[in-house]
C-alpha positions as CSV (number, residue, x, y, z in Angstrom):
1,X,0.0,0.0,0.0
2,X,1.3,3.5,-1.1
3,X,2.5,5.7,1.9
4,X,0.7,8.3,1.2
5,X,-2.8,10.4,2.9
6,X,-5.5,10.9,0.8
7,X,-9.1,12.4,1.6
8,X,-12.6,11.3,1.2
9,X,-14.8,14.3,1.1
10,X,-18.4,13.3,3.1
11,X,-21.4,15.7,4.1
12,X,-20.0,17.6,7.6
13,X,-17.0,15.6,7.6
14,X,-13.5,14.8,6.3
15,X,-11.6,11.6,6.8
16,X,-8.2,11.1,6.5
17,X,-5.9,8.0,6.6
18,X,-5.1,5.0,4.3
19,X,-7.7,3.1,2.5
20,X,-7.8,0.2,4.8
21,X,-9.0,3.0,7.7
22,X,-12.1,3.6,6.3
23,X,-15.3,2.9,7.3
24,X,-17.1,0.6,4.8
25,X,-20.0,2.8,4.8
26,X,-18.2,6.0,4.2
27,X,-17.0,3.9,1.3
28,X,-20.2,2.8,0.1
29,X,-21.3,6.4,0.8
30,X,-18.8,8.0,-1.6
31,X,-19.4,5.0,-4.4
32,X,-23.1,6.6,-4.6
33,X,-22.0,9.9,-5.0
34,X,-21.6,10.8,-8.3
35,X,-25.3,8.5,-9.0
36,X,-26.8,11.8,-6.6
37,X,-24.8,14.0,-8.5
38,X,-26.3,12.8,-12.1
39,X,-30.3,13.4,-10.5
40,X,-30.7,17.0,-12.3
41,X,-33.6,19.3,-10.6
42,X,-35.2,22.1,-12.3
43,X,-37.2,24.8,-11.0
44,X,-39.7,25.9,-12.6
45,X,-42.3,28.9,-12.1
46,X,-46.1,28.0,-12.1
47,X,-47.7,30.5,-15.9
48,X,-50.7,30.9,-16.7
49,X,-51.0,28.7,-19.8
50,X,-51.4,31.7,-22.4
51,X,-50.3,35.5,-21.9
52,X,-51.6,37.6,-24.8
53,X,-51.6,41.6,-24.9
54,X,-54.2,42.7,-26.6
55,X,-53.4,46.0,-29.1
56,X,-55.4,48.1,-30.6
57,X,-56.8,47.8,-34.1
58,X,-58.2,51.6,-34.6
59,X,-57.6,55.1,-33.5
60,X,-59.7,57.1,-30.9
61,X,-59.5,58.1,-27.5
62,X,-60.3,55.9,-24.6
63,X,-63.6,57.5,-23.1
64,X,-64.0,54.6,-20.2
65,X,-62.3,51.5,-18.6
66,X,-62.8,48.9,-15.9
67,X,-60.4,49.5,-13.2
68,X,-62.7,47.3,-11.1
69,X,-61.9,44.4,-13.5
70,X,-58.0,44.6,-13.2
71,X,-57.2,41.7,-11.4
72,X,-60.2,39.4,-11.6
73,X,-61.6,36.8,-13.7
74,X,-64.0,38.7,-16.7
75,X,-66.6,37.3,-18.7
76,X,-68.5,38.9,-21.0
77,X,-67.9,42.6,-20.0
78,X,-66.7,45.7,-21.6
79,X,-63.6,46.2,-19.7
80,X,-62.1,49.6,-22.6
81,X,-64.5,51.7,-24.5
82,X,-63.0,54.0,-27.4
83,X,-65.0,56.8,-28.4
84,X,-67.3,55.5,-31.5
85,X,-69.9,58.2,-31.7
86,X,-68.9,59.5,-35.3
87,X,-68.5,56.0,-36.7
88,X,-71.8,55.4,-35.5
89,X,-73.7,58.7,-37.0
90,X,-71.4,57.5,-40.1
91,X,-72.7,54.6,-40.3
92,X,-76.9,55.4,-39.6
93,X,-76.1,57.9,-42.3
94,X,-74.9,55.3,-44.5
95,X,-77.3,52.7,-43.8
96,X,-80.2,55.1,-45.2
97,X,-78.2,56.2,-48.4
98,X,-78.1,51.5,-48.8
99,X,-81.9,52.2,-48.8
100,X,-82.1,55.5,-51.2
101,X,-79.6,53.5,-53.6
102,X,-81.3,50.4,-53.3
103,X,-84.7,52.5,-54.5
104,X,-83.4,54.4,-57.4
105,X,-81.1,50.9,-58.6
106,X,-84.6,49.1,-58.7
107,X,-86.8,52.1,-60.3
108,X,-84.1,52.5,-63.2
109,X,-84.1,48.6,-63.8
110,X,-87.7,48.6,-64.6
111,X,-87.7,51.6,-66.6
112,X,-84.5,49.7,-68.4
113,X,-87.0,47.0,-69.4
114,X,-89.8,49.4,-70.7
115,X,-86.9,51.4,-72.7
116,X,-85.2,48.4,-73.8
117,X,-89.3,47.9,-75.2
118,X,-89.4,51.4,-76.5
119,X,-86.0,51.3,-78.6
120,X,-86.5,48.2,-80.1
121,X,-90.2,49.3,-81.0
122,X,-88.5,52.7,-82.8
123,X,-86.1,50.2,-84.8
124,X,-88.5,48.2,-86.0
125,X,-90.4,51.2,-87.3
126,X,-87.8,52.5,-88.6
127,X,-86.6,49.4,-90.5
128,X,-90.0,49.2,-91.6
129,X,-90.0,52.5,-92.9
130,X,-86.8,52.7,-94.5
131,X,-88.2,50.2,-96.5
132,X,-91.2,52.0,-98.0
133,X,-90.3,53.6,-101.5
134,X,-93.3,55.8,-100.8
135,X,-91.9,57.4,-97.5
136,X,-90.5,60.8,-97.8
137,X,-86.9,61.5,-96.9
138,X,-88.2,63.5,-93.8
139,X,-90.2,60.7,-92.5
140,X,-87.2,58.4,-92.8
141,X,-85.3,61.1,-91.2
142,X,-87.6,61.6,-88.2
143,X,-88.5,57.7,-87.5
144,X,-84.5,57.2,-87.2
145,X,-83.8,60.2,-84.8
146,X,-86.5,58.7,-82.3
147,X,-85.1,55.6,-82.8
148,X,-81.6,56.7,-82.1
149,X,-83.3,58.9,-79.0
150,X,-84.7,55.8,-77.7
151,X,-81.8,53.8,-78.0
152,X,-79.6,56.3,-76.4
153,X,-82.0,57.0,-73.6
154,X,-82.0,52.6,-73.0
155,X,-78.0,53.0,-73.2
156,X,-77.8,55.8,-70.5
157,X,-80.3,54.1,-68.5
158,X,-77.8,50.9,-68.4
159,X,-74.3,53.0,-67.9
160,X,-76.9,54.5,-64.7
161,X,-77.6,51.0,-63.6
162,X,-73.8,50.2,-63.3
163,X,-72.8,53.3,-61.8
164,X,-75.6,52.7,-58.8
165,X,-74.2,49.2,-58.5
166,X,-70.4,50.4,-58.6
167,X,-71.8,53.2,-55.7
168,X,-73.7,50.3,-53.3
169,X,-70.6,48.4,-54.0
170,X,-68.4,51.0,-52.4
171,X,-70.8,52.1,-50.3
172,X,-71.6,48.0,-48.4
173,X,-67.6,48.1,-48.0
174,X,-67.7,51.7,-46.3
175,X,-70.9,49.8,-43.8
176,X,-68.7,47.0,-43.7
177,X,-65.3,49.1,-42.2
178,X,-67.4,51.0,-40.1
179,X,-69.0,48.1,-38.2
180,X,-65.6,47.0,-37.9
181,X,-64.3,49.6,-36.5
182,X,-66.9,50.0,-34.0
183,X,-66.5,46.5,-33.3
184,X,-62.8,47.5,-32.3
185,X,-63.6,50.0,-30.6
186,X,-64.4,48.1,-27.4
187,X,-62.6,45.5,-25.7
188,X,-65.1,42.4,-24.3
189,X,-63.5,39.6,-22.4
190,X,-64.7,36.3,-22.4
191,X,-64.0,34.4,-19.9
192,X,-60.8,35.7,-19.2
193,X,-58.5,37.0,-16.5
194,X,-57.6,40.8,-17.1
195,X,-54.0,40.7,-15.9
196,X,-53.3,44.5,-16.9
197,X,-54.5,47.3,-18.1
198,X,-52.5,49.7,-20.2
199,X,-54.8,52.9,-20.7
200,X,-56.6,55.0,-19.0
201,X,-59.6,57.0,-19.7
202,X,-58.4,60.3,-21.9
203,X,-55.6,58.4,-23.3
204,X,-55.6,58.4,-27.4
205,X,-54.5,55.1,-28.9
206,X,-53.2,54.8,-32.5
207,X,-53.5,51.2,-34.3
208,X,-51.0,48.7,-32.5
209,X,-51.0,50.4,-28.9
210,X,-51.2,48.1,-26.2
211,X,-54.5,48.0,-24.9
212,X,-54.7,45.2,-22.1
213,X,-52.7,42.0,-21.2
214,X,-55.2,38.8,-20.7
215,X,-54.0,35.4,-19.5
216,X,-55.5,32.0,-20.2
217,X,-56.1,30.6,-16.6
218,X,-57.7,27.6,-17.0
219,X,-54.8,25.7,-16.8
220,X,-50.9,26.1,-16.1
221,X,-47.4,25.5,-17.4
222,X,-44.1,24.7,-15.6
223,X,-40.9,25.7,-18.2
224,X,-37.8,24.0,-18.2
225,X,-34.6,24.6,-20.1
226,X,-33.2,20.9,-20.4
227,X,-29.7,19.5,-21.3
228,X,-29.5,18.0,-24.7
229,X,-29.1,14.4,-22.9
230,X,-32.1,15.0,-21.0
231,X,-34.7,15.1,-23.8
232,X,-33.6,11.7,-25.6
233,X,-36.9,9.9,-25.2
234,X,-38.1,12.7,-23.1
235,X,-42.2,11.0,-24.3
236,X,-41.2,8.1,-21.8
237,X,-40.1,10.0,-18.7
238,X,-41.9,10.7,-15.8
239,X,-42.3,13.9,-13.7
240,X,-41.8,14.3,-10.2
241,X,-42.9,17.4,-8.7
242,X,-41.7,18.1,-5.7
243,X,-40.7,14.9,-4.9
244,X,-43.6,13.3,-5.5
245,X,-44.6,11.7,-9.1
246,X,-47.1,13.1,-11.2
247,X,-49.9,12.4,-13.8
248,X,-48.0,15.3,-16.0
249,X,-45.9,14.5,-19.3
250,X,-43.6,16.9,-21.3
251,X,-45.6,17.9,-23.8
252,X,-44.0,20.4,-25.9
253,X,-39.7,20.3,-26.8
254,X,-38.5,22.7,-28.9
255,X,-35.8,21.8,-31.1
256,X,-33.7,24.8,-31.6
257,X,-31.4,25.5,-28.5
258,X,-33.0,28.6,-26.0
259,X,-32.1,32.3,-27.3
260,X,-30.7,33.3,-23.5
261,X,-30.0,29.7,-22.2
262,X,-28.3,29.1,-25.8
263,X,-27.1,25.7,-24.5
264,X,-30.6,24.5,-23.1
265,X,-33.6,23.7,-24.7
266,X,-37.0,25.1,-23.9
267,X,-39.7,22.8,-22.6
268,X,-43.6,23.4,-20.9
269,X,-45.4,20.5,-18.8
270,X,-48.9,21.7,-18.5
271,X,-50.9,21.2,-15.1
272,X,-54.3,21.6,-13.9
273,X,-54.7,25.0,-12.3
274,X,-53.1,25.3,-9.1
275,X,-55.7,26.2,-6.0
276,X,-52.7,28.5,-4.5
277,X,-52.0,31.8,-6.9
278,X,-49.4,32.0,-9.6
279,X,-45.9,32.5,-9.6
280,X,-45.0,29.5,-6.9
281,X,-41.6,28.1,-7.8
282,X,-42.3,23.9,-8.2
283,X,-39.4,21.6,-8.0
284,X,-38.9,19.0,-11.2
285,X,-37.4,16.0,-12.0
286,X,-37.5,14.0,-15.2
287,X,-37.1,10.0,-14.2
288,X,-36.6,7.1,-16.9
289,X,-38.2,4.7,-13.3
């Protein structure tokens, strides 16, 4: 046996002396070691399983918002109002035009059918007469300027027709962006828990200004950033939480490494919502047992 001291590094303690010195379960102790060392534990904060900030779609100014709701759990209730009171005499306004438009369209298609009558009624007579070796040169004359009179009158009745439809064309799409806007114009939560809110009352938003954050509590995720060698077969592994197994399966593994933890990998287990609030860190372990 060498003559020389050597050191066998336990929890509290430190042992010196040759090998045949040692207690045999220090030495069984230290064999285990580097088993305890390979268990990995993650920690992992308990999300909401969605985050989305809402933005705005439209311009206007914020004329009311829930404070009340900040905080709580919202279903079906206006939570930001943005002033709509122009879009909505815009759009009254346009809805009776639909009906003046929609009038005139159908009075000038029946009068196309009776000129359409008329015209061809002035051609035949004129065809008729042109024929006629005893009809004067005047007569001929006059029967094919009311026939031309008619015809143009059918033919500006028709370009009329297309211009009403070209004008109740542009005019649904107007309707149409209006009711979107006003749509936009008020944010109603379904069912949803208003995390933040971002404006206040007096505040004028352009198009993409953050409105509102909303999370999606009706369930929760625990993220991990994993090792490379801990996702091999990651679909058979089971989750311990807090030392104690779990239903719960990795259910999404991205497969690009994490921007900030560039040599981890991202990872979500989702769980039933917790009855304690958000934000509690969990212990995890990923077992092959």
């Amino acid at each position: 046996m060498p003559d020389y001291a050597f050191y066998v590094i336990m929890p509290y303690q430190i042992y010196r002396g040759d090998l045949m010195k040692i207690d045999k379960k220090l030495l069984l102790a230290a064999a285990l070691m580097p088993l305890v060392l390979l268990s990995r534990e993650h920690y992992a904060k308990v999300e909401p399983y969605d985050s989305v900030v809402l933005k705005s779609a439209v311009s206007g100014q914020v004329v009311s918002i829930d404070l009340d709701s900040e905080g709580k759990r919202v279903d079906d209730k206006v939570v930001i109002a943005i002033d709509d009171q122009l879009d909505r005499a815009d759009l009254t306004t346009s809805l009776s035009t639909m009906k003046i438009l929609d009038s005139t369209l159908s009075i000038n298609q029946e009068m196309l059918i009776n000129l359409k009558e008329s015209s061809e009624r002035q051609e035949g007579y004129y065809r008729r007469l042109s024929q006629l070796s005893t009809a004067s040169t005047t007569q001929k004359d006059n029967a094919f300027a009311s026939y031309i009179a008619a015809r143009n009158q059918y033919l500006s009745t028709q370009e009329k027709i297309e211009s009403l439809k070209k004008q109740i064309l542009d005019l649904r799409y107007k309707i149409e962006q209006l009711r979107y806007n006003i749509s936009k114009k008020s944010v109603r939560l379904q069912k949803s828990y208003l995390y933040k809110l971002s404006v206040r009352a007096g505040d004028y938003v352009n198009p993409g200004a953050a409105l509102a954050t909303i999370q999606d509590q009706s369930k929760a995720k625990l993220t991990l950033f994993l090792e490379p060698d801990e996702i091999k077969d990651i679909e058979k592994k089971k989750v311990y939480i807090d030392g104690k197994i779990s239903p719960y399966k990795v259910e999404k593994v991205w497969n690009s490494a994490d921007e900030k933890f560039i040599s981890s990998y991202r990872a979500e287990i989702y769980i039933d919502t917790p009855p304690t609030p958000f934000s509690r860190l969990l212990k995890v372990e990923l077992s092959d047992d």
